[in-house]
N, C-alpha and C positions, 0 to 999 in steps of 0.2 A: 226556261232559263231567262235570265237577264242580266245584261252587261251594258252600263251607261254609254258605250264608244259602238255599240252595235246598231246599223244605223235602222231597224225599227225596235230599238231597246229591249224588245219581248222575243223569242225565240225560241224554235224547236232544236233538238239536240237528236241523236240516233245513237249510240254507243255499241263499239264493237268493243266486245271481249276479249284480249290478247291472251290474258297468265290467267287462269281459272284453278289456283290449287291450293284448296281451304287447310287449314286453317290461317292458311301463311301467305299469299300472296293471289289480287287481284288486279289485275292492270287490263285499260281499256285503250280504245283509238275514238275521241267522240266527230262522230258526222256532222256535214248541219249540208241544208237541202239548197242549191245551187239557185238563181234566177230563174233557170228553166225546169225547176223541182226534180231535178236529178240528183242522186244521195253523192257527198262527194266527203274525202277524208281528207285535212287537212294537213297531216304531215305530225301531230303532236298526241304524243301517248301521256295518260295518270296513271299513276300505280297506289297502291295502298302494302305496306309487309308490314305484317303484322307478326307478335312475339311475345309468348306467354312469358311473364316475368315471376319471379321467387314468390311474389304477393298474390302469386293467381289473379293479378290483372295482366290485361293485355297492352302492351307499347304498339303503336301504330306511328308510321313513317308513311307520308305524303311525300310523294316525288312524281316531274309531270319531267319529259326530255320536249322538247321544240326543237331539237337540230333537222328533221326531217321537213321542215315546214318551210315551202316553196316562199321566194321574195315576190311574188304577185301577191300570197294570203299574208304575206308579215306588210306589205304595204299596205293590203287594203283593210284590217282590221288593227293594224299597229299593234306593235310589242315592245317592251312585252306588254301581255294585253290584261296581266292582273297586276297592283301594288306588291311590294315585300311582303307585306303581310297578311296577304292571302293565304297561305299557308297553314301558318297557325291559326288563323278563324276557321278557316274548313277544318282545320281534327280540331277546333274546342265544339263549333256546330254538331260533329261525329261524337265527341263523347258525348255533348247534351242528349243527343238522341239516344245514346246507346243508356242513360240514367234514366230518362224517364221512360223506355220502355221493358225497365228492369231486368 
């Protein structure tokens, strides 16, 4: 991963899986590894729900919650820690991928 405000810009991620129930909904808790390389979870879950539409395409809904995220990780990594429009580039990213691997 990378995020301009993370302070060695490149980084490793762990993701626990929360909601695992296809076709309709995926949601995770992502990790990231401590100073002392111990796995630790920050407090904020993404979701993906997903929704077969009349066109037999699929509608996908990004949603992440941050209410669980302690004020030591919201100080030290600041929030929130993506722009508005992170959102919508992560599902146009998602559909690109989902077009070109047909």
């Amino acid at each position: 991963m990378y995020h301009p405000n993370h302070p060695q810009g490149h980084y490793q991620m762990a993701n626990q899986v929360q909601i695992f129930d296809p076709p309709s909904v995926i949601s995770w808790k992502p990790g990231y590894y401590t100073d002392s390389g111990s796995l630790d979870f920050g407090g904020w879950v993404w979701r993906y729900d997903l929704r077969e539409t009349e066109s037999c395409a699929t509608e996908v809904a990004l949603s992440y919650d941050w209410s669980a995220v302690s004020d030591v990780v919201r100080q030290r990594i600041g929030f929130p820690p993506f722009a508005a429009d992170y959102l919508s580039n992560s599902l146009g990213h998602l559909s690109e991928l989902v077009r070109s691997n047909g």
